[in-house]
VOFIDREN-342015 format. One record per residue: residue number from 1; x, y, z of N, C-alpha, C in turn. Coordinates in Angstrom, 1 decimal, padded with zeros to 4 digits. Atoms other than C-alpha are relative to their C-alpha. Layout:
# residues N
PT  doba     n.X     n.Y     n.Z    ca.X    ca.Y    ca.Z     c.X     c.Y     c.Z
PT   NUM       X       Y       Z       X       Y       Z       X       Y       Z
...
# end
This chain:
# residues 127
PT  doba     n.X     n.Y     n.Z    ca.X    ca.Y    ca.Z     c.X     c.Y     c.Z
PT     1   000.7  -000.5  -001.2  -002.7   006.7  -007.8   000.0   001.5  -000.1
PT     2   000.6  -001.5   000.0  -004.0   010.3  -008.0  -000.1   000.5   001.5
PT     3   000.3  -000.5  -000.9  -004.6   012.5  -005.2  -000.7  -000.3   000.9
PT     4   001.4   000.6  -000.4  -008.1   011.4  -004.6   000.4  -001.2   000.8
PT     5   000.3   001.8  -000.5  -007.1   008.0  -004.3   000.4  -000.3   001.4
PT     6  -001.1   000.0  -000.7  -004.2   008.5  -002.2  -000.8   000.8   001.4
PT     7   000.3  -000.8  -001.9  -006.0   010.9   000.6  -001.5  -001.1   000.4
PT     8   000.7   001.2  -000.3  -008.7   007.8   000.5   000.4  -000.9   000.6
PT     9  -000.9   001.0  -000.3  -006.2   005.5   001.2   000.2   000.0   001.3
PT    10  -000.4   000.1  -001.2  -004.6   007.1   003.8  -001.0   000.3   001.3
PT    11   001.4  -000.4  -001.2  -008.0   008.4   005.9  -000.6  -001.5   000.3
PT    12   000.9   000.9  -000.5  -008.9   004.8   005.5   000.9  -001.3   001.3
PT    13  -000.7   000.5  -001.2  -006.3   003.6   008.0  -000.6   000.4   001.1
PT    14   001.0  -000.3  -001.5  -007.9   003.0   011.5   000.7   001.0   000.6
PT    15   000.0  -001.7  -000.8  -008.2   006.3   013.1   001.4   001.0  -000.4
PT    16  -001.1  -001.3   000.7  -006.2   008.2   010.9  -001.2   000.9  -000.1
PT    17   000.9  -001.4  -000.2  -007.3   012.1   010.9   000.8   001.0  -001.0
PT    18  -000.9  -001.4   000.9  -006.6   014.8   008.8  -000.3   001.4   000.8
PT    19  -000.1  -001.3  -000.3  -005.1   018.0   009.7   000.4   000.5  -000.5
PT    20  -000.8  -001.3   001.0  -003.8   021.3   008.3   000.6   000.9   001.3
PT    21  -000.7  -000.9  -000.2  -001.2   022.6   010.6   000.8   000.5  -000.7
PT    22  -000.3  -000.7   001.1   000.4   024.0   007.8  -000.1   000.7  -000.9
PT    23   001.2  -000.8   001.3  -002.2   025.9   005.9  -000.6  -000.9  -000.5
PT    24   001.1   000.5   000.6  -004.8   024.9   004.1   000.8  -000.8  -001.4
PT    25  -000.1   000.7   001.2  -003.0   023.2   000.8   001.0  -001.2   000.2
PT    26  -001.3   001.3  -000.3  -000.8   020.5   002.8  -000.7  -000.6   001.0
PT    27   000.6   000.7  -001.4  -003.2   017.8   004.6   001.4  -000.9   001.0
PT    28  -001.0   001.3  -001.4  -001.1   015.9   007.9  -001.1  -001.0   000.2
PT    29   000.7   001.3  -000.8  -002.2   012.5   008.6   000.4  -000.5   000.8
PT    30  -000.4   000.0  -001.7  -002.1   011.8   012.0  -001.0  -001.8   000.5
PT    31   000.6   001.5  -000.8  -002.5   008.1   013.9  -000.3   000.7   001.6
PT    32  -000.5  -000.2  -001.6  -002.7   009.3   017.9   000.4   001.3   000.0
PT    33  -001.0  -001.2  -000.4  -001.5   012.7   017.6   001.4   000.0  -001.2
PT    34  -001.2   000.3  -000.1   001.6   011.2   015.4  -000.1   000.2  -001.6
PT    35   000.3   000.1   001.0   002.0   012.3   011.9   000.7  -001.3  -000.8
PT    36  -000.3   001.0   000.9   002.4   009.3   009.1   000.2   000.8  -001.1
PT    37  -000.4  -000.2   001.8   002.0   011.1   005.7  -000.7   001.7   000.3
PT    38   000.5  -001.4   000.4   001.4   014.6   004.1  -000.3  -000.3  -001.5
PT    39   000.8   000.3   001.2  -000.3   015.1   001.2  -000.2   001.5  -000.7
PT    40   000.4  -001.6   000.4  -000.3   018.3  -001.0   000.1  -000.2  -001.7
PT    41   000.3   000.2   001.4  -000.8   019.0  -004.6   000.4   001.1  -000.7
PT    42  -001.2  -001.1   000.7   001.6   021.3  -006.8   000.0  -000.2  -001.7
PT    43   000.5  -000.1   001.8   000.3   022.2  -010.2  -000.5  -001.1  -000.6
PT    44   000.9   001.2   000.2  -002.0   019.6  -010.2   000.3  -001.4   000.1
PT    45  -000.4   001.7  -000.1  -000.1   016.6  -009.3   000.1  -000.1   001.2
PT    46   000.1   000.2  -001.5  -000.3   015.2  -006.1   001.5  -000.7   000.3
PT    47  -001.2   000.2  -000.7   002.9   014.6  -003.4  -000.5  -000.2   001.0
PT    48   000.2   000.7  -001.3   003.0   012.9  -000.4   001.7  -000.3   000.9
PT    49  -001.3   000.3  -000.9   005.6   012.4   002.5  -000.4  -001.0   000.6
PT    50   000.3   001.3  -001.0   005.7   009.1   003.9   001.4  -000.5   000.7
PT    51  -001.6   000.6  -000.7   008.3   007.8   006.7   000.2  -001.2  -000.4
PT    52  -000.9   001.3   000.3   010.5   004.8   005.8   001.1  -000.4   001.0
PT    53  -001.4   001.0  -000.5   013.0   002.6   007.1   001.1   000.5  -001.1
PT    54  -001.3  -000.6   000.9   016.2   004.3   006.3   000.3  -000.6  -001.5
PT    55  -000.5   000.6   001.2   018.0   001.5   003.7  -001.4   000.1  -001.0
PT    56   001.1   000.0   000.9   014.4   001.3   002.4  -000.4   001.1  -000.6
PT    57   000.1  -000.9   000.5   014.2   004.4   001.6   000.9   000.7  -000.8
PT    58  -000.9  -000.3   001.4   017.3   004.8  -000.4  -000.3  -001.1  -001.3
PT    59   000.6   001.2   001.1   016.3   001.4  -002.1  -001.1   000.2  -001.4
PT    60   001.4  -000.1   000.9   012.7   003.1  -003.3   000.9   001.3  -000.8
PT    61  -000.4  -001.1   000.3   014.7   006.2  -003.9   000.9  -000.4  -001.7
PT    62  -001.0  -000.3   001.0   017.0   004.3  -006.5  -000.9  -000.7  -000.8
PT    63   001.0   000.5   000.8   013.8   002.3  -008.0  -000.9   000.7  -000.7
PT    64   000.9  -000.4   000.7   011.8   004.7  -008.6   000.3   001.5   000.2
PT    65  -000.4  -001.6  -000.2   012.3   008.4  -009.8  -000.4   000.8   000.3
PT    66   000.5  -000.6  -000.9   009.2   009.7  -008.5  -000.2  -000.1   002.1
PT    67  -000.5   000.3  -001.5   010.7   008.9  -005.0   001.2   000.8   000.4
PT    68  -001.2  -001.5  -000.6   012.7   011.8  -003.7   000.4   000.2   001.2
PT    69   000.0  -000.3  -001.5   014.0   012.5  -000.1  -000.6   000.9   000.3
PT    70   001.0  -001.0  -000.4   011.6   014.2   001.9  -000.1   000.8   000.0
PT    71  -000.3  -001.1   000.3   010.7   017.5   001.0  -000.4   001.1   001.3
PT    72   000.3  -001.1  -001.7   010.7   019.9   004.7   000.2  -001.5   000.8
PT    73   000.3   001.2  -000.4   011.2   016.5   005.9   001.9  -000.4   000.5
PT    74  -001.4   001.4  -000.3   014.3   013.9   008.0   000.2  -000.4  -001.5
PT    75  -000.4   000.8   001.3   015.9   012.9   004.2   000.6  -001.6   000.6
PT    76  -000.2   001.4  -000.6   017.0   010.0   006.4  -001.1  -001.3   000.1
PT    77   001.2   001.0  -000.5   013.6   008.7   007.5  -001.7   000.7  -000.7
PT    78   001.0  -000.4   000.9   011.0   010.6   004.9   000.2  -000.1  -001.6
PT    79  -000.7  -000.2   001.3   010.9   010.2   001.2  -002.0   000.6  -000.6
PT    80   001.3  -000.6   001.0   008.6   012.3  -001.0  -000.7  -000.8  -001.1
PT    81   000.1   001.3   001.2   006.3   009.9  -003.5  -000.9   001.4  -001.1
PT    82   001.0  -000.9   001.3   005.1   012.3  -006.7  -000.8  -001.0  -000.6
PT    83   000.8   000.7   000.7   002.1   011.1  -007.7  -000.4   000.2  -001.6
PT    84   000.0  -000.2   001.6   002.8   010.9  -011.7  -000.7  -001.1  -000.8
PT    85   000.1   001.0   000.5   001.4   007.7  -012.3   001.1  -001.1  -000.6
PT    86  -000.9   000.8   000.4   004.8   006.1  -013.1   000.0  -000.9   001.5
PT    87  -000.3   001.1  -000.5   004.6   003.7  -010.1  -001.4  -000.6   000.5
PT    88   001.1   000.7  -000.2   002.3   000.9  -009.2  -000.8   000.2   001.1
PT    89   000.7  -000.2  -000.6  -000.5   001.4  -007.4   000.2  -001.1   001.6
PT    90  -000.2   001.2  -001.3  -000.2  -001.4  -005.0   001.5   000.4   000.7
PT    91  -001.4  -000.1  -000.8   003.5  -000.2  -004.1   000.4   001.4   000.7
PT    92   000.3  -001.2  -001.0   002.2   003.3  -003.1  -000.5  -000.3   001.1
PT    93   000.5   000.3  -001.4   000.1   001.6  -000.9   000.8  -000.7   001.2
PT    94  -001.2   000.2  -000.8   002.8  -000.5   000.5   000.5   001.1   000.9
PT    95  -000.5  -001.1  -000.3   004.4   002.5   001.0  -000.9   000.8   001.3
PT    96   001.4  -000.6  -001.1   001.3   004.3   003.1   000.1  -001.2   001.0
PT    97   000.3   000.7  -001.2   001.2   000.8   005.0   001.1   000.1   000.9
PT    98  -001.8  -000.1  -000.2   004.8   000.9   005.7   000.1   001.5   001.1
PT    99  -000.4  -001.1  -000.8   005.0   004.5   007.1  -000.7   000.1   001.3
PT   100   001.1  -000.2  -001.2   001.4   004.2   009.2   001.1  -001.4   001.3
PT   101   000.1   000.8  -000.7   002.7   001.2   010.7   001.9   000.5   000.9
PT   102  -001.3  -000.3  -001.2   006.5   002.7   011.7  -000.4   000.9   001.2
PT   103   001.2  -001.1  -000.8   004.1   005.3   013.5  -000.8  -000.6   000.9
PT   104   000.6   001.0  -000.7   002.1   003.0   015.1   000.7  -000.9   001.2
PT   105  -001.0   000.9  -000.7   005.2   000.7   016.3   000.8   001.0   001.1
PT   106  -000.9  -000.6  -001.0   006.7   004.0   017.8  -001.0   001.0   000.9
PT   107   000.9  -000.7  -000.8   003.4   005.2   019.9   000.3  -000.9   001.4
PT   108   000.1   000.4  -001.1   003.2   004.6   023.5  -000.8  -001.3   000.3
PT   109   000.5   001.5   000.6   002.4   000.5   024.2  -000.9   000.4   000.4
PT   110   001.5   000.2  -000.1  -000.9   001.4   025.9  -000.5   000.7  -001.2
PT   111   001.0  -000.4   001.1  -002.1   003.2   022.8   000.2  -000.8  -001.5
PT   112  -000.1   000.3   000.4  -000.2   000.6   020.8  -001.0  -001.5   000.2
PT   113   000.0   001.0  -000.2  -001.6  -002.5   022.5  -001.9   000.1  -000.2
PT   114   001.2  -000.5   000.0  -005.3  -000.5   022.4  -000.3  -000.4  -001.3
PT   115   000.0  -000.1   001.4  -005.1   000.1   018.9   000.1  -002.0  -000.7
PT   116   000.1   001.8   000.4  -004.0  -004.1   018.4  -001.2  -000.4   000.4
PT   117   001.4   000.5  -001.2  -006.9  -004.6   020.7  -001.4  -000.3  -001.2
PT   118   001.4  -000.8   000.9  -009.6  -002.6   018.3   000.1  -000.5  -001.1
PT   119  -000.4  -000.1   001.6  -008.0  -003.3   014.9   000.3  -001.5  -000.3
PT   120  -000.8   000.8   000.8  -005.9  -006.4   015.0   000.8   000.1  -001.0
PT   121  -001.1   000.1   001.3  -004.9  -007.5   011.5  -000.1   001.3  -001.1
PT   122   000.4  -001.4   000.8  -006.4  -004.3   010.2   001.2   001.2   000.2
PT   123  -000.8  -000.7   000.0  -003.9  -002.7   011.3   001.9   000.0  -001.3
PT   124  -001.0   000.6   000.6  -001.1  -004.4   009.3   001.5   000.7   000.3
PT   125  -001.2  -000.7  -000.5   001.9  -003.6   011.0   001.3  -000.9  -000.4
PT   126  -001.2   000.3   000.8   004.7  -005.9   009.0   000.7   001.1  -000.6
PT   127  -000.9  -001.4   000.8   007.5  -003.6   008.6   001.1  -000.7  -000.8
# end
């Protein structure tokens, strides 16, 4: 997964938004106000911060090498994914579904219960 793919991916989660409070070369993806992932590109390779479940996040950390603790980031509950093409595409997106949906689980229940309302299974909130 490339850059491209990756800021596809994550925009295509229901009502995800992209912002740049950070400057212009570090998008925030935001559910509600609530960021899920960042996304920036450093000598042409794309990075991303996505939140995890703690153990899970040492787990990916010891699986895979482009999995780093989060960089400006909680090292507890962010892990950096370098996008080098050494990991499977399907388990980045894991990853993206995984962080939108800890974000989603920790929003206020009326914008939680709205959001089930509008989306359902689209939402995919299995953590």
């Amino acid at each position: 997964m490339d850059y491209l793919q990756a800021r596809s991916y994550l925009l295509g989660k229901p009502e995800a938004v992209e912002d740049f409070p950070f400057g212009p070369d570090v998008a925030v993806m935001k559910i509600r106000g609530k960021m899920f992932a960042t996304l920036a590109s450093e000598q042409g390779e794309g990075r991303m911060n996505l939140k995890c479940e703690p153990q899970q996040a040492m787990m990916l950390r010891d699986m895979f090498s482009a999995v780093i603790p989060g960089y400006h980031m909680n090292k507890l509950h962010w892990n950096t994914i370098l996008l080098d093409g050494s990991i499977p595409v399907g388990e980045i997106q894991r990853m993206i579904d995984h962080s939108y949906a800890l974000v989603v689980k920790g929003l206020k229940k009326a914008d939680r219960v709205g959001l089930l309302a509008k989306y359902g299974e689209a939402l995919q909130l299995d953590v």
